[in-house]
C-alpha positions as CSV (number, residue, x, y, z in Angstrom):
1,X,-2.2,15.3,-0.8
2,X,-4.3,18.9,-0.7
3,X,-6.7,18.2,-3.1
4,X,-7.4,14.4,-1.4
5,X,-8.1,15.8,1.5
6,X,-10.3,18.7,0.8
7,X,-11.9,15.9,-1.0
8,X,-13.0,14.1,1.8
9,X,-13.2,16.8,4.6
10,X,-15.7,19.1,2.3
11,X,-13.5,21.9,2.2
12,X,-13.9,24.5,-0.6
13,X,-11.7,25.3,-3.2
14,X,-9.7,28.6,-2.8
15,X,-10.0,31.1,-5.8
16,X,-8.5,34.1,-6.2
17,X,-10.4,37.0,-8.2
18,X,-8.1,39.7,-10.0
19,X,-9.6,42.7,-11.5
20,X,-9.1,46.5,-11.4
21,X,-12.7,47.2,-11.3
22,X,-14.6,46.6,-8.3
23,X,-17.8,46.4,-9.7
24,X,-16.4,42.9,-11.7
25,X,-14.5,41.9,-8.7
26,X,-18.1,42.0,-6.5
27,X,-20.0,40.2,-9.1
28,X,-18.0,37.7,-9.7
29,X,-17.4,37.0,-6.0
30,X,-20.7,37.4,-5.3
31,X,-21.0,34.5,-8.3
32,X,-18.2,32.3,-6.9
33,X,-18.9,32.6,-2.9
34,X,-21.6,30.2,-2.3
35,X,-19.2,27.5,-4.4
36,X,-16.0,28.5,-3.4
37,X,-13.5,30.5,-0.5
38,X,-13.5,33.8,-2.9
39,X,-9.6,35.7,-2.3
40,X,-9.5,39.3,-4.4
41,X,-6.6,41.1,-5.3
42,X,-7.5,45.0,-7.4
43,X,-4.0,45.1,-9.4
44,X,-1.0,42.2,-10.4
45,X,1.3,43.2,-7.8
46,X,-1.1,42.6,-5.2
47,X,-2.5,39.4,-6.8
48,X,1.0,38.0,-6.7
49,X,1.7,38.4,-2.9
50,X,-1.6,36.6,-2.3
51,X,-0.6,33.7,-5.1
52,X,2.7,33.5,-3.0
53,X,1.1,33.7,0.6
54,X,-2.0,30.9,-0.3
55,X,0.2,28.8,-3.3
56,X,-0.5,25.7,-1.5
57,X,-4.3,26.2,-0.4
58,X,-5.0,28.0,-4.0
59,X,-7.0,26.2,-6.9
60,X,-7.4,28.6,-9.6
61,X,-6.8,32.3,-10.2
62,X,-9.6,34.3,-12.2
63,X,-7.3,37.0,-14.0
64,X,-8.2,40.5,-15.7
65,X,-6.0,40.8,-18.8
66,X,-6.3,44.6,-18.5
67,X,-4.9,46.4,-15.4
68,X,-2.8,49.5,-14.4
69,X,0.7,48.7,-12.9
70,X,1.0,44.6,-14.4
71,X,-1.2,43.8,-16.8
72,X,-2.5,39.9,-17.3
73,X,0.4,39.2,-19.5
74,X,2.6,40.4,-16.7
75,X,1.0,38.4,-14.0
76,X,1.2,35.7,-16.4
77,X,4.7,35.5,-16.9
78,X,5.9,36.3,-13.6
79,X,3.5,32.9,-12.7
80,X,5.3,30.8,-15.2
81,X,9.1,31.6,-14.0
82,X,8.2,30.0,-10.1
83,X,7.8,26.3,-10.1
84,X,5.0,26.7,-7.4
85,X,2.9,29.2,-8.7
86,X,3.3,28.0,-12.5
87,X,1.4,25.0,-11.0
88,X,-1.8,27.3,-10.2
89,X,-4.1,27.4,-13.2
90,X,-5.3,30.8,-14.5
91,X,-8.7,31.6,-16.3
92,X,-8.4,35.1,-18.2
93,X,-11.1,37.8,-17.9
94,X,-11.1,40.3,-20.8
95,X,-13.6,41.4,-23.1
96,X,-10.8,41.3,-26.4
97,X,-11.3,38.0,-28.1
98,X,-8.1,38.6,-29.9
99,X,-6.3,37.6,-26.7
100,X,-7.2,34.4,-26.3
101,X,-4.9,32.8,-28.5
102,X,-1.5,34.3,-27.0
103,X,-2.9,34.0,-23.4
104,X,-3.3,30.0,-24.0
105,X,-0.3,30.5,-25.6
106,X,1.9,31.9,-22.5
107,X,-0.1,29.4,-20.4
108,X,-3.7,30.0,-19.2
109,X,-5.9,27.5,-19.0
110,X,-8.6,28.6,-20.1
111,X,-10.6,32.2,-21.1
112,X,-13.7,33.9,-20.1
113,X,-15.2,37.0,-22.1
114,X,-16.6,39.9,-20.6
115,X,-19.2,41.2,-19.5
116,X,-20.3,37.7,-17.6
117,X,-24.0,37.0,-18.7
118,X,-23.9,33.5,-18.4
119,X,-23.0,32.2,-14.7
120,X,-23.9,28.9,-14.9
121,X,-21.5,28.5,-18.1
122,X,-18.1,30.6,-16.0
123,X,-19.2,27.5,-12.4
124,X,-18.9,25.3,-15.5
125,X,-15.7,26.0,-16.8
126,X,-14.0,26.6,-13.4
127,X,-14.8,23.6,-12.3
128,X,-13.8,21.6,-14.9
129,X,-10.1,23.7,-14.9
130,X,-10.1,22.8,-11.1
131,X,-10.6,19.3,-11.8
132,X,-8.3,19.2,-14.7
133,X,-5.2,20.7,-12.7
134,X,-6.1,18.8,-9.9
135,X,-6.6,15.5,-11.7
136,X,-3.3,16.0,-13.3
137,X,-1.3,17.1,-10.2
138,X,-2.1,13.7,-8.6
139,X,-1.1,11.8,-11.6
140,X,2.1,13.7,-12.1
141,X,3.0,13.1,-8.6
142,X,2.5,9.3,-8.3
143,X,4.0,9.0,-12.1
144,X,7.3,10.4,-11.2
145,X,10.3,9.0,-9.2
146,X,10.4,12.2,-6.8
147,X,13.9,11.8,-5.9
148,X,15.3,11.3,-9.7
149,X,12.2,12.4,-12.1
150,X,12.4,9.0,-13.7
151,X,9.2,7.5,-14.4
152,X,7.6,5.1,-11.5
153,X,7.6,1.2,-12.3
154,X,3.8,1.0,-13.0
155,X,3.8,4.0,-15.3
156,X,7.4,2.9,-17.1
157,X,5.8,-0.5,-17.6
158,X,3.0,1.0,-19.3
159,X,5.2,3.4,-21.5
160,X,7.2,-0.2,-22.8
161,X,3.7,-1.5,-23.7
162,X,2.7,2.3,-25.8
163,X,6.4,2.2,-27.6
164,X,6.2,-1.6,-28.6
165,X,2.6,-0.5,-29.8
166,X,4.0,2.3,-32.0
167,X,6.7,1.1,-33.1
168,X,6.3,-2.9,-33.0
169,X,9.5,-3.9,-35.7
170,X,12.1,-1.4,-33.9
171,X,14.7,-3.6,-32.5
172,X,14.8,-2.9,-28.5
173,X,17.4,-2.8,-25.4
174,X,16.6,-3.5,-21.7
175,X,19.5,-2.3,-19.7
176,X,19.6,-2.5,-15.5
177,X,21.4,-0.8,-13.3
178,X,22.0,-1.6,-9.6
179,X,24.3,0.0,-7.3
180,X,26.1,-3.1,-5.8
181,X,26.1,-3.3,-2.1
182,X,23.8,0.1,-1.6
183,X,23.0,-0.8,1.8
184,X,26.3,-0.1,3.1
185,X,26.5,3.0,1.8
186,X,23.6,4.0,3.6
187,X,25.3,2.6,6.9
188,X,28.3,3.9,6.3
189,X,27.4,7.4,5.3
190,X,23.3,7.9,6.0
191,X,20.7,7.9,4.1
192,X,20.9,11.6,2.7
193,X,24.4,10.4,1.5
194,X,22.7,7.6,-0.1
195,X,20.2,9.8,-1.4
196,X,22.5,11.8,-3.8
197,X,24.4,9.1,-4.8
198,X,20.8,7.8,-6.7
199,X,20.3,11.4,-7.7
200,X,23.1,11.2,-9.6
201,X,22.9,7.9,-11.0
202,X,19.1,9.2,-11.8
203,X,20.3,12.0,-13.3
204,X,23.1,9.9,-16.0
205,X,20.0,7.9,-16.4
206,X,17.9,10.3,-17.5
207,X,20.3,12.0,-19.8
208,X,21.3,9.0,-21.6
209,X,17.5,7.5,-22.3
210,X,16.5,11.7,-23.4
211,X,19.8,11.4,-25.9
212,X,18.7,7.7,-27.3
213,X,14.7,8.4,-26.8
214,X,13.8,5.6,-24.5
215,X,12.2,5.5,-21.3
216,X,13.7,4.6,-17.9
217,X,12.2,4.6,-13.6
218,X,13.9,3.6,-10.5
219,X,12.7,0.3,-9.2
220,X,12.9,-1.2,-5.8
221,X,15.2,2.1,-4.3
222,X,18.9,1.0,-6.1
223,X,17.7,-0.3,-9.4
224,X,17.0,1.2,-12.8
225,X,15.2,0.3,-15.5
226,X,15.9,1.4,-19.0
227,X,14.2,0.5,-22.0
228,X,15.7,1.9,-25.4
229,X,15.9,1.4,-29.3
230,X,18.5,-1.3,-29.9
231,X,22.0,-0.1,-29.0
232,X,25.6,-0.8,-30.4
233,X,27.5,-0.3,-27.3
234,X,25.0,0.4,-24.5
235,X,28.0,-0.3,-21.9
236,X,29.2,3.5,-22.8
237,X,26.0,4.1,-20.1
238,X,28.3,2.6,-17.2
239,X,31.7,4.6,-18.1
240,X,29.1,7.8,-17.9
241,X,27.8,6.5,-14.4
242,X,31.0,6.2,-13.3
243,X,32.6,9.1,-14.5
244,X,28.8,10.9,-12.6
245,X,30.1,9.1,-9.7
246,X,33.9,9.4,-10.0
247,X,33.6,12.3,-7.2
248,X,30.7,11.3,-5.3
249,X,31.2,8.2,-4.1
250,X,33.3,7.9,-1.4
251,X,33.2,3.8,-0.5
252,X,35.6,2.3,-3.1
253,X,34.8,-0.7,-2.8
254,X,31.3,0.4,-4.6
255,X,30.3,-1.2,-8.3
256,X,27.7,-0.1,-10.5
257,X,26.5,-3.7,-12.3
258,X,25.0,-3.8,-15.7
259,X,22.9,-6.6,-16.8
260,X,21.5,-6.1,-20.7
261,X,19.2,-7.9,-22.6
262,X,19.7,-7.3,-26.4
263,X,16.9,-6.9,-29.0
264,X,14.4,-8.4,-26.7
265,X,12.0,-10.5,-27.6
266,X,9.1,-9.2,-27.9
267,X,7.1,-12.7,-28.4
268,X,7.2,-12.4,-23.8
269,X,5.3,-10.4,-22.1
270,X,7.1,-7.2,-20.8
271,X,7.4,-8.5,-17.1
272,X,9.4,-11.5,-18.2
273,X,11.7,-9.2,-20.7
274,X,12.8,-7.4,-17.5
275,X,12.8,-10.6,-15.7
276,X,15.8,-11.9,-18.4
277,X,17.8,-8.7,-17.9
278,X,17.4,-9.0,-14.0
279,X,19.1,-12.1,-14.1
280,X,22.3,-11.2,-16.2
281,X,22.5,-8.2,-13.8
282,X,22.0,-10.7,-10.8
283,X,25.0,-13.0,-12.2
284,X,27.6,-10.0,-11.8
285,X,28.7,-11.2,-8.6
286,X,30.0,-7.6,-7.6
287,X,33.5,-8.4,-8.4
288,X,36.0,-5.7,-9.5
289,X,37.1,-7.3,-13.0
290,X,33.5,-8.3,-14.7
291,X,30.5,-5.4,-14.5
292,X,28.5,-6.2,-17.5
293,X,26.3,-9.5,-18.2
294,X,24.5,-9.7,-21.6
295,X,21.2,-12.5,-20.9
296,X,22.1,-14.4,-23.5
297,X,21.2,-18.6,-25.0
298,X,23.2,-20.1,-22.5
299,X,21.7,-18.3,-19.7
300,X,18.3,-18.8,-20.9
301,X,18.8,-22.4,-21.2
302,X,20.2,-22.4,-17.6
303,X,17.1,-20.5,-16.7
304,X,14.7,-22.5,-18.0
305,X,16.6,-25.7,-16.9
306,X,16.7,-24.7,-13.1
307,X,12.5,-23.6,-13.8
308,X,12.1,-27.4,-14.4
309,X,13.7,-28.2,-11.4
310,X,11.6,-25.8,-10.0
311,X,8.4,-27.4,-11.4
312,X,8.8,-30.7,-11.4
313,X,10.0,-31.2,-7.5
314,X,7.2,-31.3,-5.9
315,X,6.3,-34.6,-8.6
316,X,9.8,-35.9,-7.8
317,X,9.2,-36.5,-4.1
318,X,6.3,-38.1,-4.5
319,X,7.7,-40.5,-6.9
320,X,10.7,-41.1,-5.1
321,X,13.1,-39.6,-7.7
322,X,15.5,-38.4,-5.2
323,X,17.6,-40.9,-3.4
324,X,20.2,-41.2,-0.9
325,X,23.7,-42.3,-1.5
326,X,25.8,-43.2,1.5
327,X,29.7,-42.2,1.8
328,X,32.0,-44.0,4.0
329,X,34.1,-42.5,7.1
330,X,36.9,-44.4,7.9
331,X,38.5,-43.8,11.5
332,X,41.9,-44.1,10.8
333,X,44.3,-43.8,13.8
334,X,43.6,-47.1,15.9
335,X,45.2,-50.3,13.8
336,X,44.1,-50.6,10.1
337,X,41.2,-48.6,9.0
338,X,37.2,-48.9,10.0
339,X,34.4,-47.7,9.2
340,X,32.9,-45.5,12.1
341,X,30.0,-43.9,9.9
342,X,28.9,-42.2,6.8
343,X,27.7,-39.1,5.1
344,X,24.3,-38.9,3.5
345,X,24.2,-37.2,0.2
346,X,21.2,-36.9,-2.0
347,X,20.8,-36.8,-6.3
348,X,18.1,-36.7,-8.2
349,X,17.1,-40.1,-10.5
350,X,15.4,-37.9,-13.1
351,X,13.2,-39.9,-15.7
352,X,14.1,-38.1,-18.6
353,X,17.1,-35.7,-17.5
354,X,19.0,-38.7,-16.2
355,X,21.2,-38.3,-12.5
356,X,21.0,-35.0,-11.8
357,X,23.8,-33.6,-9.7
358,X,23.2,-32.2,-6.3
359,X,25.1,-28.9,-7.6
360,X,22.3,-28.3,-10.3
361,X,19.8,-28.3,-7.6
362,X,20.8,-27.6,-4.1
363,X,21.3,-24.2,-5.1
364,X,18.2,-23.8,-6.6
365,X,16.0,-24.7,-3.9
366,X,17.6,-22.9,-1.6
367,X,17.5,-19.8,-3.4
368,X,13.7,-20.6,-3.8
369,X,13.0,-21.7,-0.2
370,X,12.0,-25.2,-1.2
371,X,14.7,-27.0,0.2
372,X,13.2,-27.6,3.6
373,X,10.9,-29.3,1.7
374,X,14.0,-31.7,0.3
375,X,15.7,-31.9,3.3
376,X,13.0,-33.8,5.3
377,X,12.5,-36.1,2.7
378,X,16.4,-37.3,3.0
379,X,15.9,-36.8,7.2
380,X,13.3,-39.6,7.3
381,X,15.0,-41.7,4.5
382,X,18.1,-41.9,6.4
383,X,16.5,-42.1,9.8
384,X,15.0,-44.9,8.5
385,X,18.3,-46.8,6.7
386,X,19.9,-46.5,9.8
387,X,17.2,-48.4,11.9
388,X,17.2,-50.5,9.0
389,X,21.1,-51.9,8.7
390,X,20.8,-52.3,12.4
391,X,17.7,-54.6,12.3
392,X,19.7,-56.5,9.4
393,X,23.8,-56.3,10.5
394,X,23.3,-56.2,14.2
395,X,25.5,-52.7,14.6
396,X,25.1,-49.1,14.6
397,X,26.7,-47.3,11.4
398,X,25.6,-43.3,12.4
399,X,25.1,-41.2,9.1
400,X,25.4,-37.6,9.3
401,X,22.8,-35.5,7.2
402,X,22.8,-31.9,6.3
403,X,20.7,-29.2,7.9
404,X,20.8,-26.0,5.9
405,X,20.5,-22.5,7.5
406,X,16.8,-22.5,6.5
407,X,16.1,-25.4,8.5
408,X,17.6,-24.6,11.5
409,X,15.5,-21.0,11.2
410,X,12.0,-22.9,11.2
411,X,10.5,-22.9,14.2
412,X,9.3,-26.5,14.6
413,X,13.1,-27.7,13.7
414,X,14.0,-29.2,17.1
415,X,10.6,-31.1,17.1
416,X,11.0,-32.1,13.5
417,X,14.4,-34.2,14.5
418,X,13.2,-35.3,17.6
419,X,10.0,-37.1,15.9
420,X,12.1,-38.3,13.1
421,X,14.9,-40.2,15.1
422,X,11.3,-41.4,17.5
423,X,9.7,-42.6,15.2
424,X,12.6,-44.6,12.9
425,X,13.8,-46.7,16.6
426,X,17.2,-44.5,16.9
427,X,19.3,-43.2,18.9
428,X,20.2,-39.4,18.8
429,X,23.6,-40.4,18.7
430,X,23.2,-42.5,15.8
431,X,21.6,-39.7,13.9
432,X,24.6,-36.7,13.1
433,X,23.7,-33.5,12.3
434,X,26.0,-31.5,10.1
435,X,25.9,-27.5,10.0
436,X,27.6,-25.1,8.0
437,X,30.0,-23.1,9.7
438,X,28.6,-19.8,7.8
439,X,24.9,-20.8,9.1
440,X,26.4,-20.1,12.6
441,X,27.0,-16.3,11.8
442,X,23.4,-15.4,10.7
443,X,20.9,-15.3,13.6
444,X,23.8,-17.3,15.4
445,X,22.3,-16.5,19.1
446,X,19.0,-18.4,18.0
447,X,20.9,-21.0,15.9
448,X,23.0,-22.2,18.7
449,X,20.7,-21.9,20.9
450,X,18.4,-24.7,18.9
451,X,21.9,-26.3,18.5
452,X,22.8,-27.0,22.3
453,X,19.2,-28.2,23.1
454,X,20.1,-30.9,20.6
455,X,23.7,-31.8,21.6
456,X,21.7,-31.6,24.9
457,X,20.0,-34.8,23.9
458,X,22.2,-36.7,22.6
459,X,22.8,-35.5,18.5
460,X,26.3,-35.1,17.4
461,X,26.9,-32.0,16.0
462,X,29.8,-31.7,12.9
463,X,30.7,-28.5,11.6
464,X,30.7,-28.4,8.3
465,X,33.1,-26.5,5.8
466,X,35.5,-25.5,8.7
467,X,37.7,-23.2,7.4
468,X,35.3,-21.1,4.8
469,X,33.4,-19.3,6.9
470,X,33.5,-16.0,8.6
471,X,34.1,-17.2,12.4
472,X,36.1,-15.4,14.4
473,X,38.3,-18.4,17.2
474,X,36.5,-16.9,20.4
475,X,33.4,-17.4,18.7
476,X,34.3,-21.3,17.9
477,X,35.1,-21.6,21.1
478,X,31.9,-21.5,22.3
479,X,29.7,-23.5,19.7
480,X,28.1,-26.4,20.3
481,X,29.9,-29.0,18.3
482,X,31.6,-32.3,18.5
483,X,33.4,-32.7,15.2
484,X,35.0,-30.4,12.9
485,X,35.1,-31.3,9.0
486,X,37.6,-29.5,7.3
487,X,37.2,-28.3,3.7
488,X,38.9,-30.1,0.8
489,X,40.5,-26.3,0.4
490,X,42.8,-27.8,3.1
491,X,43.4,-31.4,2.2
492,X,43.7,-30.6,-2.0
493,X,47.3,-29.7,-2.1
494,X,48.7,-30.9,1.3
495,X,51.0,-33.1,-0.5
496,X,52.2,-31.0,-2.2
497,X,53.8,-27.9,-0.3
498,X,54.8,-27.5,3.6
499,X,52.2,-24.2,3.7
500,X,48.7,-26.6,3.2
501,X,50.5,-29.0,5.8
502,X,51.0,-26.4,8.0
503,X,47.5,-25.0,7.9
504,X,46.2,-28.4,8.6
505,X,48.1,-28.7,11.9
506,X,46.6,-25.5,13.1
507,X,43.5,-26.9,12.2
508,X,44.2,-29.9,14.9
509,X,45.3,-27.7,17.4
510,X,42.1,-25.9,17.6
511,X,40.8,-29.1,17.6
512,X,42.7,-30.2,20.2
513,X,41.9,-27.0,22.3
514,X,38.3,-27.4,22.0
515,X,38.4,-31.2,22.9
516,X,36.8,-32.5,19.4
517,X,37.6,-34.7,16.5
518,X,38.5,-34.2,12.9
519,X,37.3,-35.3,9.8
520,X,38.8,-34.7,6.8
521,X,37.1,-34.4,3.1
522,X,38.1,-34.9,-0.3
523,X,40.5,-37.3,0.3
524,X,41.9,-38.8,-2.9
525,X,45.5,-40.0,-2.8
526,X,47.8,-42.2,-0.4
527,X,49.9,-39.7,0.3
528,X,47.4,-37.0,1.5
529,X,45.9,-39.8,3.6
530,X,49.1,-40.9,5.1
531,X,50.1,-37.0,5.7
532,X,46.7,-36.4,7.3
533,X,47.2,-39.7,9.3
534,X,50.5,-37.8,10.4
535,X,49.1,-35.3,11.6
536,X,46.8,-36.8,13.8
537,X,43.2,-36.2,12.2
538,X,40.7,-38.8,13.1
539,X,38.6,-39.9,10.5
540,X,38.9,-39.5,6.6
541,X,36.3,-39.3,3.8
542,X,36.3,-39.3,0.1
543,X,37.0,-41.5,-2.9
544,X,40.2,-42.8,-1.5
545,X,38.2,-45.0,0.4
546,X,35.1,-44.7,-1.5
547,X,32.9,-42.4,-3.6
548,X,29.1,-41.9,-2.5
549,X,27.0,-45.1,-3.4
550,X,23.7,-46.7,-3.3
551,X,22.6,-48.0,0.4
552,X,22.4,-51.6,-1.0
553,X,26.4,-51.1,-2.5
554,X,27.1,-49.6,1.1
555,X,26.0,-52.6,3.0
556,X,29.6,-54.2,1.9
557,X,31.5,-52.1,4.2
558,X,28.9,-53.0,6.8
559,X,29.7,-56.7,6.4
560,X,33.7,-55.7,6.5
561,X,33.4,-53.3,9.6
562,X,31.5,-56.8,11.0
563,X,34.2,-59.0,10.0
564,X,36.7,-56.8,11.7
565,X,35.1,-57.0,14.8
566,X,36.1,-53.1,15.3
């Protein structure tokens, strides 16, 4: 900014002397030059053209009140109608002490008497009017959004803490805003597109918190932040954004999503109150029917649930809470039935919150980055079951584990497996790795490339979810995997229409054209296992043979996959 950097490069302030008389003019030149770069200007016309030609070098203009041609009052006024030069503060000259009021009035900043026998007092008050404006220029420009004129976050924060301060019993709204899927519009059309498009939203913003006297700012480029007394209906603020934006947005498929938080309480700290609203907005998943999410009980006790997950997972590894359950595979088109291997699944044996299902959690830690942390612990569990039941049974049962898209993204990850299935006495073989068929699509050149140095080595590789991701058949093609598991989506109603039969025999013709098995999931019923027998998948899982159990309750279909001899 100008006034920074005259601030640190010495330079002087710029001041512009105005006066009819050249006696006054010389003396107070004479006064200002050894303090300041002296301009002068003999009438208002003139002192104008040299406001306009230096507005963005000047610091202050020293104004006679009485001149031929434009008076002070003139000058004055002119100043106040352009937004640059209203920005310039003016000290009046005049020897009538009557004028002081209506000068301040029309917007001087301050007033000096003639004749001028006290320099040291006019360096004074200059400087201090320098210092004033140029104090306050800085803080209006880092207080306001400059692309809305909302407030910025820190100073909107502050504003919440002086309106809870003033008026602690009112009953208060937080309401959210965030333009769903932003970053396409700024693909799709630019960024100056973009631009207006928060301009406008700014500008419904602003409106509505002016009308309802609250406060609002534009956080983190496509969100808003309102904060307002408590509101009957504040979903009327959406209908007005979208009427703002009926015309302006050209991407249909754009929402505007609401989260509110209703008569907050104001027991939490503000941070946290915007924190509650944030996450009702975040649950509107963007979809066309639903818009608005009110944080309510049930949302905070969800919150505050998944925090204690959160919290208490570092204590659960340590104390073993998590264990491993084992699901059997059953190969299923050679004679009667065996089991060829098993999926690894993990839940939580919580002391007080009893078995924790894998759906309350997984989530969680991903979202937080703290499965990693999870997943190894279930790598070297299993790793070390395996080595175990062959030690004890004599055979090989491989178990398949999970890798999540995080893992496969650390850089160590190929290392990490390695020196697991080293360590535990196993084979790579033995030790199945399954992947996501979305975790392929992100960073999929490094991904797979991680992936073929292990199917290089030995790992079976099982794509998991076949059939729910967003990958295209030439892609497939050229993944590195040996076995396809396909979604419960396919197998759920196969019995009970030709369509879901159908799909699953396109299913085994890709698998037949890229030369690898099938497994198929959520298998419940004789009928869907005898239809998916038909159709010539390979193995089957789920709780028609068994649901996920302990490893000592597996170790019975060990003993039967012995006593076949298969």
């Amino acid at each position: 900014m100008k006034e920074f950097v005259e601030d640190r490069l010495k330079l002087k302030r710029k001041v512009l002397v105005v006066d009819d008389e050249d006696i006054q003019r010389r003396m107070l030149s004479h006064m200002l030059k050894g303090h300041y770069d002296v301009l002068t200007a003999n009438n208002g016309e003139e002192a104008l053209n040299e406001m306009r030609e230096n507005q963005d070098t000047l610091s202050l203009v020293l104004l006679d009140l009485v001149m031929p041609k434009m008076d002070g009052y003139e000058v004055l006024n002119e100043m106040m109608k352009d937004d640059k030069l209203k920005s310039i503060p003016v000290i009046m000259l005049t020897s009538e002490k009557s004028a002081e009021v209506k000068s301040l009035k029309m917007g001087a900043a301050d007033f000096v008497t003639k004749p001028y026998e006290m320099p040291e007092v006019i360096l004074a008050r200059i400087s201090r009017t320098i210092q004033l404006y140029e104090n306050n220029s800085l803080i209006t420009a880092t207080k306001s959004d400059p692309l809305t004129g909302l407030f910025q976050r820190d100073y909107f924060m502050s504003y919440v803490e002086i309106a809870d301060n003033y008026a602690p019993d009112e009953e208060r709204d937080i309401i959210i805003l965030n333009i769903n899927r932003f970053h396409i519009i700024n693909e799709i059309h630019g960024r100056s597109y973009g631009d207006m498009v928060l301009s406008e939203v700014g500008m419904c913003v602003k409106r509505y918190v002016e009308e309802k006297r609250g406060v609002a700012c534009r956080n983190n480029g496509d969100m808003f932040y309102i904060y307002v007394p408590h509101q009957e209906n504040p979903e009327e603020l959406l209908w007005q954004v979208h009427v703002q934006l009926e015309d302006t947005i050209e991407d249909a498929q754009t929402r505007i999503r609401m989260g509110i938080y209703s008569n907050v309480d104001k027991s939490l700290d503000v941070e946290k109150r915007f924190d509650c609203a944030l996450l009702a907005c975040n649950s509107v998943k963007g979809g066309y029917k639903a818009s608005v999410a009110y944080y309510d009980k049930a949302m905070h006790e969800k919150e505050a649930y998944e925090e204690r997950l959160i919290m208490e997972m570092d204590k659960a590894l340590s104390e073993g809470q998590f264990v491993v359950y084992y699901q059997p595979k059953y190969a299923i088109q050679s004679g009667k039935p065996y089991l060829t291997s098993a999926e690894a699944l993990v839940r939580w044996r919580h002391p007080e919150l009893g078995m924790i299902n894998p759906e309350r959690f997984i989530a969680v830690f991903e979202n937080n980055g703290m499965i990693h942390a999870l997943d190894h612990y279930i790598w070297w569990k299993v790793a070390g079951q395996i080595s175990e039941w062959k030690k004890k049974f004599g055979i090989s049962i491989p178990v398949s584990v999970n890798v999540s898209r995080i893992d496969l993204l650390e850089n160590n990850f190929v290392e990490d497996i390695c020196n697991i299935v080293k360590e535990s006495d196993i084979f790579p073989s033995e030790y199945m790795l399954e992947i996501t068929e979305s975790a392929y699509t992100e960073d999929s050149a490094g991904i797979i490339s991680k992936v073929n140095e292990l199917q290089g080595m030995g790992f079976h590789i099982e794509m998991d979810d076949f059939g729910t991701g967003y990958s295209s058949l030439n892609m497939i093609s050229t993944l590195p995997i040996d076995v396809i598991k396909m979604d419960i989506g396919f197998v759920r109603h196969i019995h009970e229409n030709d369509r879901d039969f159908k799909m699953v025999e396109i299913v085994m013709e890709i698998a037949k054209l890229l030369d690898v098995k099938v497994v198929a999931e959520g298998v419940e019923l004789e009928a869907q296992h005898e239809l998916l027998k038909k159709a010539g998948v390979d193995i089957i899982q789920g709780y028609y043979y068994s649901r996920p159990v302990p490893a000592e309750e597996f170790e019975k279909f060990i003993i039967e996959r012995k006593e076949l001899g298969a």
